[in-house]
C-alpha positions as CSV (number, residue, x, y, z in Angstrom):
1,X,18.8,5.7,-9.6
2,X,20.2,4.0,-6.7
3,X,22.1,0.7,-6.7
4,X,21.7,-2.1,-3.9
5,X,23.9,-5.0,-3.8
6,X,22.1,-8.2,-1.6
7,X,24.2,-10.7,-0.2
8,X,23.8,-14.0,1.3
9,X,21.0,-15.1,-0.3
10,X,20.5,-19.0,0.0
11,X,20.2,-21.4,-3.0
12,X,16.4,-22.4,-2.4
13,X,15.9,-18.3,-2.3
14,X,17.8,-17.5,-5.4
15,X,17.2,-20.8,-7.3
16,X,13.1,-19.5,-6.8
17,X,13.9,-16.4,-8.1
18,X,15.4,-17.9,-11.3
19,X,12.2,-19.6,-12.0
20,X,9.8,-16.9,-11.3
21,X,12.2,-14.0,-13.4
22,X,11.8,-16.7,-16.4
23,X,8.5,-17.5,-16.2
24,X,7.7,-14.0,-16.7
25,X,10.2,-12.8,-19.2
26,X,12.1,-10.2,-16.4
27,X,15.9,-10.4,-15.3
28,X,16.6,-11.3,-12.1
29,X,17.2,-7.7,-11.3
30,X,14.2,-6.6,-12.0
31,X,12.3,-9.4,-10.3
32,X,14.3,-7.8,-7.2
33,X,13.3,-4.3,-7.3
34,X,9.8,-5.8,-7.9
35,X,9.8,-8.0,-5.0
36,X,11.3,-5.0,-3.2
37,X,8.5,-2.9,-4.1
38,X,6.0,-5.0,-3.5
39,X,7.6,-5.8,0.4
40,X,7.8,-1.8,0.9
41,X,3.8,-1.4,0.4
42,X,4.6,0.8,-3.6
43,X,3.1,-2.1,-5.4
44,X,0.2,-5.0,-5.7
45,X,1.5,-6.7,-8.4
46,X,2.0,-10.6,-8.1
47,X,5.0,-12.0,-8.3
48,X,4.6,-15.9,-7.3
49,X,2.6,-16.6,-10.1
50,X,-1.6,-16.4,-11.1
51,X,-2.6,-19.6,-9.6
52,X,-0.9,-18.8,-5.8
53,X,-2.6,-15.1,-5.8
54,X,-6.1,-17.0,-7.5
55,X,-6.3,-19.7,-4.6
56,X,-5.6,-17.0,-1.7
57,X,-8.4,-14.7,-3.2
58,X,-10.2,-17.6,-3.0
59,X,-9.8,-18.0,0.6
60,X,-10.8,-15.0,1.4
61,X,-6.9,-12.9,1.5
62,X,-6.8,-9.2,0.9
63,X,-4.0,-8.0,-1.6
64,X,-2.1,-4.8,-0.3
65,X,-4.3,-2.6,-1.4
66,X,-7.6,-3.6,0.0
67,X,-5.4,-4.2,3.3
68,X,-4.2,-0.4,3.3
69,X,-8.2,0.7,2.8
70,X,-9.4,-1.3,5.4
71,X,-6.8,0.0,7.5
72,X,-8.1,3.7,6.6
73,X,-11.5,2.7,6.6
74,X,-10.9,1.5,10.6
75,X,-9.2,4.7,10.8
76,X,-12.4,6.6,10.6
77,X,-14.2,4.7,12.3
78,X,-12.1,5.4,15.5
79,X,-12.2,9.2,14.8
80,X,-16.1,8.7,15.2
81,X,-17.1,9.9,18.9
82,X,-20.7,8.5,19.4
83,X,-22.6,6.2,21.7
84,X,-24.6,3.4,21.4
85,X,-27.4,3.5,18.7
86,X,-29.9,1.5,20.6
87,X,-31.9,2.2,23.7
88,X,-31.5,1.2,27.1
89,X,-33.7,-0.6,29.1
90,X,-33.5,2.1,31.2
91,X,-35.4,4.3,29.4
92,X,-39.3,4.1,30.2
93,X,-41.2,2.8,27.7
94,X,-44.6,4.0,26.6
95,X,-47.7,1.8,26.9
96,X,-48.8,-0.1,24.5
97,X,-52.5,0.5,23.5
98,X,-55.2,-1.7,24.5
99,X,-56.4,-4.2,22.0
C-alpha cells in the first residue's frame, strides 16, 4: 500500500471532513482514500451524506456510474454509420387510390 501525505487543506475543508468521518463511524483517513476514490471514477459510494445524494436523484443527477454508461452508450451510437431513417420528399410517391 502506498502512503500520501495532503497538505494545505483549509479549516472549512478539514473541519467538513471531521463531521462527515463521524457521522459514519470512519477515521479521517479513511474518509480520504474514499473521497479519493470516489474523485478518480473507482467508486459510487456517497460520502456527503443520504439526504444530499436523495435530493440530487431527485433532480434528475446521474451518480458515476450511470454517467460512465451513458458515456459508452453515446459511444456506440457514434460507431453507428447510417443515414436518415425517414424518406425524402424527394422520393416519388405512389398514388393514392381513388375513393
Amino acid at each position: 500500500m502506498r502512503e500520501l501525505v495532503v497538505k494545505n487543506i483549509d479549516d472549512a475543508t478539514y473541519q467538513r471532513m471531521l463531521e462527515v468521518a463521524d457521522q459514519r463511524g470512519w477515521s479521517i483517513e479513511g474518509l480520504a482514500l474514499r473521497a479519493i476514490r470516489y474523485a478518480m471514477g473507482l467508486s459510487s459510494e456517497s460520502l456527503a451524506g443520504e439526504d444530499r445524494q436523495d435530493i440530487a436523484n431527485m433532480r434528475g443527477v446521474w451518480n458515476q456510474t450511470e454517467n460512465q454508461a451513458f458515456r459508452e452508450a453515446m459511444e456506440a451510437f457514434l460507431q453507428v454509420e447510417s443515414g436518415p431513417t425517414f424518406e425524402s420528399d424527394d422520393v416519388p410517391r405512389k398514388p393514392e387510390p381513388d375513393s
